[in-house]
C-alpha positions in Angstrom: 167.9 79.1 30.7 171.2 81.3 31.7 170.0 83.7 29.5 166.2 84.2 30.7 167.1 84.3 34.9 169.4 87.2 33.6 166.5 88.8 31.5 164.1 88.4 34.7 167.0 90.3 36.9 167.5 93.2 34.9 163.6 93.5 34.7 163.1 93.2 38.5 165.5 95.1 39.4 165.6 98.2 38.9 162.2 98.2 40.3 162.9 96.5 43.7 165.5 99.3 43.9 163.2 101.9 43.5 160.6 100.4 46.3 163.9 100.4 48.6 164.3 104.2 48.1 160.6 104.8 48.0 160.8 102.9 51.9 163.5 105.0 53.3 161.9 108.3 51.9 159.2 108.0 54.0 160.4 106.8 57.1 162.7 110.2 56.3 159.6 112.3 56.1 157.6 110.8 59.2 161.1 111.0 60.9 160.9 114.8 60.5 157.6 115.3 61.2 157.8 113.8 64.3 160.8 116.0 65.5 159.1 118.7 63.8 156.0 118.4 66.4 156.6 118.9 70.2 154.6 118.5 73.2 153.7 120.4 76.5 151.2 119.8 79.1 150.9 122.2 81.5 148.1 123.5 84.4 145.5 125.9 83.0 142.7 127.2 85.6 138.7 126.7 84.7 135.6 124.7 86.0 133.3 123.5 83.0 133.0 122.2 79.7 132.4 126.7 78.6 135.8 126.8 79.7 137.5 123.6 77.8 136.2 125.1 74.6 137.0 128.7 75.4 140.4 127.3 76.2 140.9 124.8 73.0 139.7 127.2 70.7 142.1 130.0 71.7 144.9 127.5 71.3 144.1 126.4 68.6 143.8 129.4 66.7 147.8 129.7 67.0 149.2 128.7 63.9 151.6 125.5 64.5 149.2 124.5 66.9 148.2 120.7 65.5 146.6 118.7 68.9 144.8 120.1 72.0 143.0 118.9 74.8 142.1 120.5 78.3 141.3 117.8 80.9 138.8 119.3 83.2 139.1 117.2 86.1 142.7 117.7 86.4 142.8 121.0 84.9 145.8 120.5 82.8 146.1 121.2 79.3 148.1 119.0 76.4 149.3 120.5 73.6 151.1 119.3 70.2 153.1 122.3 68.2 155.2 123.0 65.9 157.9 124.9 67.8 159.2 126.4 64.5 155.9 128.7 64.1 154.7 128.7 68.0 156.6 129.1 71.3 154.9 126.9 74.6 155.2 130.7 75.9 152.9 132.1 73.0 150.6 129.6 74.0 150.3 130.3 77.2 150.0 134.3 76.8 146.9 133.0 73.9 145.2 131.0 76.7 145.6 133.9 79.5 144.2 136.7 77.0 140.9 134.8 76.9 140.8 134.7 80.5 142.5 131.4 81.9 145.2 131.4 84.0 148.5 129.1 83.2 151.2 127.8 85.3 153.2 130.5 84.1 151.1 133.3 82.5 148.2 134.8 84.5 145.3 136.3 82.8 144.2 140.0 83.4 141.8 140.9 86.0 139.8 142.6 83.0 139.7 138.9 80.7 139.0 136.8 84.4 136.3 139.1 85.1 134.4 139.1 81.9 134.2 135.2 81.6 130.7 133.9 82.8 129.9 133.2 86.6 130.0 129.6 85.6 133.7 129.8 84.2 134.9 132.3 87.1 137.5 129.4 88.8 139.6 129.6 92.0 142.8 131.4 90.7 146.1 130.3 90.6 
């Protein structure tokens, strides 16, 4: 009987020793994803949906840029990045080029002025 329980331990484990490992690798690997990944929200100027897509598809198309949403109604824009490929202030020089104002980046005159009439928003 001695013998078997010592069998059954040397079959189990090495395998429960490997599930162990296997646990703390990942909760290594969503540890450094999630300090990997930062997040800014800041004000961005517009007035309609035209502008939330103008606006999320210029961010977007930053690499390192993972999540984005523009709130229209308070006109503030969330943001999740990688901050070893993209700066907050890259983002906010993408979002101006395309015509939108930032709390800290204002777009050109020439950008603001070609946006449609029904994107041209009180400026900051």
């Amino acid at each position: 009987m001695r013998k078997n329980i010592l069998t059954i331990a040397f079959i189990i484990g090495p395998f429960a020793a490997v599930s162990v490992q296997a646990q703390e690798a990942n909760t290594t690997t969503q540890t450094a994803v999630a300090q990997a990944t930062k997040t800014a929200t800041f004000g961005v100027g517009g007035k309609c949906g035209m502008c939330k897509n103008r606006i999320e598809e210029a961010t977007l198309g930053l690499e390192g840029v993972k999540l984005v949403n523009w709130n229209l109604e308070r006109k503030v824009l969330t943001v999740k990045y990688d901050p070893a490929k993209v700066s907050e202030a890259d983002i906010q020089k993408q979002v101006a080029s395309v015509g939108h104002d930032t709390e800290k980046v204002k777009a050109s005159d020439e950008a603001y002025n070609s946006l449609p009439g029904c994107c041209q928003y009180e400026r900051m």
